[in-house]
C-alpha atoms as a printed R data frame, in Angstrom:
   type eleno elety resid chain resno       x       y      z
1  ATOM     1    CA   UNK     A     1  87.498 287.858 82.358
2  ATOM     2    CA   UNK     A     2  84.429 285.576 80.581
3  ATOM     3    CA   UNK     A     3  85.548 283.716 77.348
4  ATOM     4    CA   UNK     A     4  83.463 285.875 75.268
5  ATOM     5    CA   UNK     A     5  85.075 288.897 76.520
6  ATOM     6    CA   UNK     A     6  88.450 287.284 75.838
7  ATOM     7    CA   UNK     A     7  87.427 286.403 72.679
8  ATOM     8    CA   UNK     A     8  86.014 289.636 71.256
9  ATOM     9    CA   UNK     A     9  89.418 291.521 72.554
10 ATOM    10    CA   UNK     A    10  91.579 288.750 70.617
11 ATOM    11    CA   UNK     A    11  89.437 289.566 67.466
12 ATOM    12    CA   UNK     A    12  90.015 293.115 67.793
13 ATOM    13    CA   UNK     A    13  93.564 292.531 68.431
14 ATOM    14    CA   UNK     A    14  93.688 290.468 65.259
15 ATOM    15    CA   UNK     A    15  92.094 293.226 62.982
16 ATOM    16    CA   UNK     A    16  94.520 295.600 64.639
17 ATOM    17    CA   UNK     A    17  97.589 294.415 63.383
18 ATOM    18    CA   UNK     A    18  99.647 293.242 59.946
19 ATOM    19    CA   UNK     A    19  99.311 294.948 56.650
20 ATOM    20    CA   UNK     A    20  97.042 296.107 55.208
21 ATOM    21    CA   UNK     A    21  97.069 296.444 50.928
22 ATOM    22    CA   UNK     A    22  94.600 298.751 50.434
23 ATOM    23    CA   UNK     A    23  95.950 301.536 52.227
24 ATOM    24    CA   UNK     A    24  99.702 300.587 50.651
25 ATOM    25    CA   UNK     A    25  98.097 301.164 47.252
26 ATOM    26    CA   UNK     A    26  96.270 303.720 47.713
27 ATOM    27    CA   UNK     A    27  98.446 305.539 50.462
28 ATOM    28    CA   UNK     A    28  97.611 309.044 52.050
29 ATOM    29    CA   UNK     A    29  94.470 308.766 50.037
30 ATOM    30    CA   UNK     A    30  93.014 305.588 51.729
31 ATOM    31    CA   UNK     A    31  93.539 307.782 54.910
32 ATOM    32    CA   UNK     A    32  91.725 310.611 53.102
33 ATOM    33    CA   UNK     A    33  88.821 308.305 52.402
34 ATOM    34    CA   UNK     A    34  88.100 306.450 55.630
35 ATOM    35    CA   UNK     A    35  87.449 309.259 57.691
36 ATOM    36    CA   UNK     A    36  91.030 310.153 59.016
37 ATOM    37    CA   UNK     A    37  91.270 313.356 57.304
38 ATOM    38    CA   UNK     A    38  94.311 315.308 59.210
39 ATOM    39    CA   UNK     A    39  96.814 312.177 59.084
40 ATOM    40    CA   UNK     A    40  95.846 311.578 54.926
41 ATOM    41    CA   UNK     A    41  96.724 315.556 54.393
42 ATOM    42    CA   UNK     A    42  99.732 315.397 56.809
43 ATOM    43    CA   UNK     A    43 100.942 312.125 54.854
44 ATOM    44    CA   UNK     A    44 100.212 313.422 51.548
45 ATOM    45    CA   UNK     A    45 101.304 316.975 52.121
46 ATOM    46    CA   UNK     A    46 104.912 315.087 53.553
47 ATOM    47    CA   UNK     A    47 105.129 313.402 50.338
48 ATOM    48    CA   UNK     A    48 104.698 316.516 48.135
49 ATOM    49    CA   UNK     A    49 107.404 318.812 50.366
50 ATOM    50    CA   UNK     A    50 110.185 315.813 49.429
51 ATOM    51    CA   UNK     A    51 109.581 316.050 45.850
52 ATOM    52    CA   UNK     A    52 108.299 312.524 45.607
53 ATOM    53    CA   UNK     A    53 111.293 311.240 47.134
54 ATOM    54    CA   UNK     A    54 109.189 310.497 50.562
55 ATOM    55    CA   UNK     A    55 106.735 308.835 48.494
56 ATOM    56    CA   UNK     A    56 107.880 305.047 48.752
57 ATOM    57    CA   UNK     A    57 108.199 305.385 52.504
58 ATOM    58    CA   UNK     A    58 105.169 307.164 53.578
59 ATOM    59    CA   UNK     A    59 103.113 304.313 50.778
60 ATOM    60    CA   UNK     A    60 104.952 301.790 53.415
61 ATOM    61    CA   UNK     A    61 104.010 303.236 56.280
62 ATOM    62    CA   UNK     A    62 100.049 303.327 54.970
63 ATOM    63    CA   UNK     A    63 100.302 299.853 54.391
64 ATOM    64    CA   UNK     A    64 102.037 298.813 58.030
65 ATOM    65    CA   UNK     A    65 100.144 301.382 59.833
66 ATOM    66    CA   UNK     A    66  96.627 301.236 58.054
67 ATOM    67    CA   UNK     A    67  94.480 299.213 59.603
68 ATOM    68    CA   UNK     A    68  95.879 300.006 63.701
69 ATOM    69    CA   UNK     A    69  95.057 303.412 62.578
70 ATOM    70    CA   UNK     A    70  91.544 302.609 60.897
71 ATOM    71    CA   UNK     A    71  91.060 300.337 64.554
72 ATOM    72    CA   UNK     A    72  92.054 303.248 66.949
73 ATOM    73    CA   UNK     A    73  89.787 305.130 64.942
74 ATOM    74    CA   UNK     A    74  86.495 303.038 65.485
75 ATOM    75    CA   UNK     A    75  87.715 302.898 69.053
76 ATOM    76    CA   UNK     A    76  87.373 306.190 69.711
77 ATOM    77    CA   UNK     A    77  84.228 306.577 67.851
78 ATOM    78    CA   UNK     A    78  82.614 303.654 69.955
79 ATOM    79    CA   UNK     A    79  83.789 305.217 73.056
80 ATOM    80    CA   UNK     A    80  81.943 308.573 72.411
81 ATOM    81    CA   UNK     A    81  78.211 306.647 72.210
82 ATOM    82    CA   UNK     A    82  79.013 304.083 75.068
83 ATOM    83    CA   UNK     A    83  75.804 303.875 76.961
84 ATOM    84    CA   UNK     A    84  77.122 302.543 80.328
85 ATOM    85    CA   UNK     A    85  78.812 306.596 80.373
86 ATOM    86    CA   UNK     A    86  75.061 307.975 80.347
């Protein structure tokens, strides 16, 4: 693989991963907001079926999860316009 190949994947790998504060803070809603509709509703409709008791957990998971989840996302949107499929 070229080094600038191996270097763009370790940058994407980088963004990928760790935590991410904005979604913690904001939880199901920074979901809501970034384009990731059906997992923001899922979350927040989770937190409002536990009475609030789900809330600390699923504001965790936003903040662990956030940004793989924001990455997959652009993945698949770069995948859908890749012009070596034409």
């Amino acid at each position: 693989m070229p080094k600038a190949a191996q270097s763009v994947e370790l940058n994407l790998n980088n963004k990928s991963n760790g935590w991410n504060w904005s979604s913690f803070i904001f939880g199901p809603f920074w979901y809501l907001s970034n384009g990731m509709i059906i997992k923001g509703l899922v979350l927040l409709i989770i937190s409002i079926i536990t009475i609030g008791l789900g809330i600390p957990f699923i504001w965790f998971y936003c903040g662990l999860r956030g940004s793989g989840d924001f990455y997959e996302k652009t993945l698949k949107n770069k995948s859908k316009f890749d012009i070596n499929k034409l």
